[in-house]
N, C-alpha and C positions, 0 to 999 in steps of 0.2 A: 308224715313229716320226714325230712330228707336232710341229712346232716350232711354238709358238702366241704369242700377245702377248698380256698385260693393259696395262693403265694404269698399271702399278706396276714391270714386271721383263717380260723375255724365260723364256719357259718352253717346256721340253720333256713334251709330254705322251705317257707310253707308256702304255697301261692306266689303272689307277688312280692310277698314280703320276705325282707330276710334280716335275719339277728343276729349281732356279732360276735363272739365270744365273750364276751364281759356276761349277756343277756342269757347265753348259756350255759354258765354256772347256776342260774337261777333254778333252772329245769332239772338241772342233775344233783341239788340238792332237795329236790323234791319228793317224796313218795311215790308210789305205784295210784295211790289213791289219791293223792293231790293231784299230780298229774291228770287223771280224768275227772277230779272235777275242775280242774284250769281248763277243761275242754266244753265242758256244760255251762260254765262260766261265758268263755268266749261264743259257745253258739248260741247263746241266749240272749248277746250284743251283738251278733249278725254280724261280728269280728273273727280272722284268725286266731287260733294260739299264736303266733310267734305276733302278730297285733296287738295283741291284749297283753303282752310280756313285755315288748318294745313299750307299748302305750305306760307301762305301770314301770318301769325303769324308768321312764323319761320324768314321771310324776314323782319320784321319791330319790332321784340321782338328779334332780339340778340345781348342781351346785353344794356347796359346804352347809351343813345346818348351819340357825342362826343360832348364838348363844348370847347370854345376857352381858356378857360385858366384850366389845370388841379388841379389849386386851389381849383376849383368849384366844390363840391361833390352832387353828385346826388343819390338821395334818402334814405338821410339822415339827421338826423338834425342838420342842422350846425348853431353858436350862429356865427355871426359876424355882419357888418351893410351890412343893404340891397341895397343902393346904391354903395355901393366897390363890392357887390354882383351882379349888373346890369352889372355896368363897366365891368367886365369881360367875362360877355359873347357876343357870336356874334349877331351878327345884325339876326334878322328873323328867330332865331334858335327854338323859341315856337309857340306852336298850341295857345295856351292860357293862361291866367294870372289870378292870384287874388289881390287881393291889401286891405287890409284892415287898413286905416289910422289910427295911433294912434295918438286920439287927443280928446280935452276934451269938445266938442260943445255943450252936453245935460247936462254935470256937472259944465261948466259956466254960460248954460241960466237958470238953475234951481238955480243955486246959494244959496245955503239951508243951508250955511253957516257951515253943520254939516257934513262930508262924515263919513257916517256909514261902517261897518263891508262889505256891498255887496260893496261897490264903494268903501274901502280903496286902495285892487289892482290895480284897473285899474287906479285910480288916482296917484300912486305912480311913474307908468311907465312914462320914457320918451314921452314926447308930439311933435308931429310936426306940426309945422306951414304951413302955407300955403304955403311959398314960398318951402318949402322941399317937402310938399305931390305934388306940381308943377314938380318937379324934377325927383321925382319916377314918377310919371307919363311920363313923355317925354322919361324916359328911355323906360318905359313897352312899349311904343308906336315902339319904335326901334326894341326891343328884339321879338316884336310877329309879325308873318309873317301876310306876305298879306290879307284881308281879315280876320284874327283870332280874339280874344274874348278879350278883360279885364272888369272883373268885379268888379265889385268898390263897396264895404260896405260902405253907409251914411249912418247917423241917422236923423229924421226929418228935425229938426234945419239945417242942411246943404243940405238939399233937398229946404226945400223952399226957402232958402236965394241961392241958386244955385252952382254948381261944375264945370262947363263950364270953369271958369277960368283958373281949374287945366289942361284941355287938349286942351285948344288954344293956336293955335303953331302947333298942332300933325299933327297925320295922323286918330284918334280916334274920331268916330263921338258917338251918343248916339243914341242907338237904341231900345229898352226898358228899364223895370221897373221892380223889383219883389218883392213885397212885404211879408217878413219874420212875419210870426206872431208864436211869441214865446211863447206862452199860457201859460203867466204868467204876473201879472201886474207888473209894478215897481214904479218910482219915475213920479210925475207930480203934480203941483200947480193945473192947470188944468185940463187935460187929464189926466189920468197915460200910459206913456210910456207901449208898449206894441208887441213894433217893431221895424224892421231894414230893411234899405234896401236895395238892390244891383241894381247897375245904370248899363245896357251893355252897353258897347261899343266894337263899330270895328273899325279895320283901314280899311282904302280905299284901294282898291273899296268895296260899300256895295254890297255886295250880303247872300241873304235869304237862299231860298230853295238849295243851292246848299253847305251849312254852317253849315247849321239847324237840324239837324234830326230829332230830339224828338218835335212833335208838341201837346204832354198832357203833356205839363208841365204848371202847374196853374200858373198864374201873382201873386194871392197871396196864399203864402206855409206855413203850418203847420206843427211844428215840434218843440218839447221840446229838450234841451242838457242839458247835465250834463255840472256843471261848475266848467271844469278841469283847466280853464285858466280864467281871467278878461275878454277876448273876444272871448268867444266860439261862434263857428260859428256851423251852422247845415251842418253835414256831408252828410245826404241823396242829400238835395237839390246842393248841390257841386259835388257830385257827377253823377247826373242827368245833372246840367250843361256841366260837361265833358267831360260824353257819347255822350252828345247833338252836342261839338263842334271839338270832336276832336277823333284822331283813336288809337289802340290798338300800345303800344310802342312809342307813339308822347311826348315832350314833356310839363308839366306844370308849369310854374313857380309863386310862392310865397315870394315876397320879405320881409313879415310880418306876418310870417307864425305863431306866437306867440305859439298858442296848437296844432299846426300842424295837423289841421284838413282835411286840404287840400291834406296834403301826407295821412292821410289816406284813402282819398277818391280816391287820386291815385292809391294805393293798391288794392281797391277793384275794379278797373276796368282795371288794368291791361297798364296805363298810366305812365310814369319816368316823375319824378317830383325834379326840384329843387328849392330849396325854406332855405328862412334865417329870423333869427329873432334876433336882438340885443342883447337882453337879456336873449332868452331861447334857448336852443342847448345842445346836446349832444358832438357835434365835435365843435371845437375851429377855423372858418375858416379864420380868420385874423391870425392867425399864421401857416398856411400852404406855 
């Protein structure tokens, strides 16, 4: 197999056929051992690889999935609430979720009586309580198929005092941890803040290896953001989760999608992604 360059795209030349860059992310998020059986596969349909790759992008990339209500616009950014945004789609319709609760846990235990210029934003925003972030949860728990991913953004304060409450009931069990180090300090009486976390879960049944793909991905991740929103998320490490759980044309959903970081991390891997945020949007999706 012969990885070639035009002037235009990165291309894989097998034979006759050639793949274009989109088709080659496929390959490079692959294993050593997926990769040859992607090769036993295609010689078995008396196809190329870069045939059998094209053939299976075309069959799961055309076009936006369908979801149940055509309210629901996909990949794009649409301002409405994200539980009218759950409500409406189907049961089991997503590979994976993100969820990142707006709520003010490290700006009430710090209580600094003063919120400055970095915390005026994210303080300004609608807050949700526990019994609401309960709510979106049970939905995500619904909306993501068997076995698929929700990742859940806490900050300390609700790591140690625990989250468990928001997904008892589910189908969502917790299966690790990833600690975000933002390589930059912030606010602390104590400590100074310095980090976030993302809690997985899965629905039942658990299963790993068969879920999993990407096994370097570090427990704690490195990564600066521009802060385009009050809750900038790191794009790389969203994006790696992803690839990790889900396939090319599957989809993503983000209920609080705030700077939409998360559609762009769908972009770059070639993932449909729906996703809403209360307050920021380009499309109006309560009046659809």
């Amino acid at each position: 197999m012969e990885l070639g360059r035009s002037s235009k795209t990165h291309r894989i030349c097998d034979g006759p056929n050639v793949v274009d860059a989109e088709s080659v992310r496929v390959t490079l998020s692959m294993t050593a051992a997926e990769r040859a059986a992607l090769r036993e596969i295609a010689k078995a349909r008396g196809m190329t690889v870069s045939g059998l790759i094209q053939q299976w992008i075309d069959e799961r990339c055309d076009g936006a999935p369908a979801v149940a209500d055509p309210r629901v616009g996909v990949n794009v950014r649409q301002r409405m609430d994200g539980l009218v945004m759950l409500g409406r789609l189907g049961s089991e319709v997503a590979a994976a979720a993100f969820f990142d609760p707006q709520y003010r846990g490290l700006l009430d235990k710090l209580d600094y009586g003063n919120e400055g210029a970095r915390q005026i934003g994210r303080a300004s925003l609608d807050q949700m309580d526990d019994e609401m972030i309960g709510a979106f949860v049970r939905e995500l728990s619904r909306v993501v198929c068997r076995s698929g991913y929700v990742f859940l953004w806490v900050d300390k304060f609700y790591l140690v005092e625990g989250v468990a409450r928001w997904f008892d009931g589910t189908d969502l069990k917790s299966v690790d941890l990833i600690t975000w180090d933002k390589g930059r300090l912030g606010m602390g009486w104590r400590t100074r803040h310095q980090a976030e976390y993302v809690v997985v879960l899965q629905r039942e049944p658990l299963h790993a290896a068969s879920t999993w793909r990407d096994h370097t991905i570090p427990d704690v991740w490195q990564e600066k953001v521009s802060k385009s929103h009050p809750h900038s998320k790191p794009i790389r490490l969203q994006e790696r989760l992803i690839r990790a759980v889900t396939q090319p044309g599957e989809l993503v959903v983000d209920p609080a999608a705030g700077g939409y970081s998360v559609l762009e991390a769908c972009v770059r891997c070639e993932r449909n992604f729906c996703g809403c945020d209360i307050e920021f949007g380009e499309e109006d999706g309560d009046e659809r």
